[in-house]
C-alpha positions in Angstrom: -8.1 18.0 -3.8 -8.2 21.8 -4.2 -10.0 23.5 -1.3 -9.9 20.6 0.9 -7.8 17.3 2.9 -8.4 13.5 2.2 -7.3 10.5 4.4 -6.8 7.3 3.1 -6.4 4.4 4.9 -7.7 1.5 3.1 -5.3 1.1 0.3 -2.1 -0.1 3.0 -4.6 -3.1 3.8 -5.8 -3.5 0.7 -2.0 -3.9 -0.7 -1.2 -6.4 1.8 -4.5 -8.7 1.8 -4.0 -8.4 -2.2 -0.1 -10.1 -1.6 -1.3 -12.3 0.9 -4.2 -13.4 -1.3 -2.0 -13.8 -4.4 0.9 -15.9 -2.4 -1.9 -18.0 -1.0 -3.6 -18.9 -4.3 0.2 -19.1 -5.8 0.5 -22.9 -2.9 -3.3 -23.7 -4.0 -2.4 -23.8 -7.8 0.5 -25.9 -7.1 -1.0 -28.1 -4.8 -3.8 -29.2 -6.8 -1.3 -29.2 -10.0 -3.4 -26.4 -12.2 -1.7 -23.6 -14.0 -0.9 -20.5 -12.0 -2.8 -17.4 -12.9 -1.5 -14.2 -13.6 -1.0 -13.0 -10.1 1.3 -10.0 -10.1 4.0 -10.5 -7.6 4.0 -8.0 -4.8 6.6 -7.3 -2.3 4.1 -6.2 0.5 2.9 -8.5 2.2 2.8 -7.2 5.5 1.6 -4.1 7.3 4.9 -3.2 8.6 6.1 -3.4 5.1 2.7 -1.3 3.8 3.6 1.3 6.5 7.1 1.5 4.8 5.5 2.0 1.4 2.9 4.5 2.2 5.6 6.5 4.3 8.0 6.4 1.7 5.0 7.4 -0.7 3.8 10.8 1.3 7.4 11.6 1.9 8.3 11.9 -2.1 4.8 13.9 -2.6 5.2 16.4 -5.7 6.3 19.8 -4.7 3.1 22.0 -5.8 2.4 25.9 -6.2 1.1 25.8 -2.3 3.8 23.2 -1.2 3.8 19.4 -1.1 1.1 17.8 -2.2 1.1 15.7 1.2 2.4 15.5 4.2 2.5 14.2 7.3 1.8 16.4 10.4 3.4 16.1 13.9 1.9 13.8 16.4 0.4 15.8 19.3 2.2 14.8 22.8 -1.2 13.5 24.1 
């Protein structure tokens, strides 16, 4: 985003509701005997796991011509 910051904070929740969702419709299938969909399997399924992820994610940002291509900045004490 040359010449400017972006935040997003959607996508974590979005990751988890979308494992949730699919491990969810997964039991439904089975319980009413139908064939499963193609529900791709996700690990996160939890916003400590997201967190993990998206952590993880900013921390192995690309090294660019003006430094990382995202970071995280220090908390501020108050």
């Amino acid at each position: 985003m040359p010449g400017g910051m972006a935040f997003s904070v959607n996508s974590v929740g979005h990751m988890v509701k979308s494992g949730r969702l699919r491990e969810h419709m997964e039991k439904l299938n089975s319980d009413l005997g139908v064939s499963d969909e193609d529900w791709i399997a996700s690990r996160v399924d939890s916003l400590p796991k997201a967190l993990i992820l998206a952590m993880k994610t900013v921390a192995n940002a690309a090294e660019t011509a003006s430094g990382k291509a995202t970071e995280l900045l220090p908390r501020a004490a108050d």
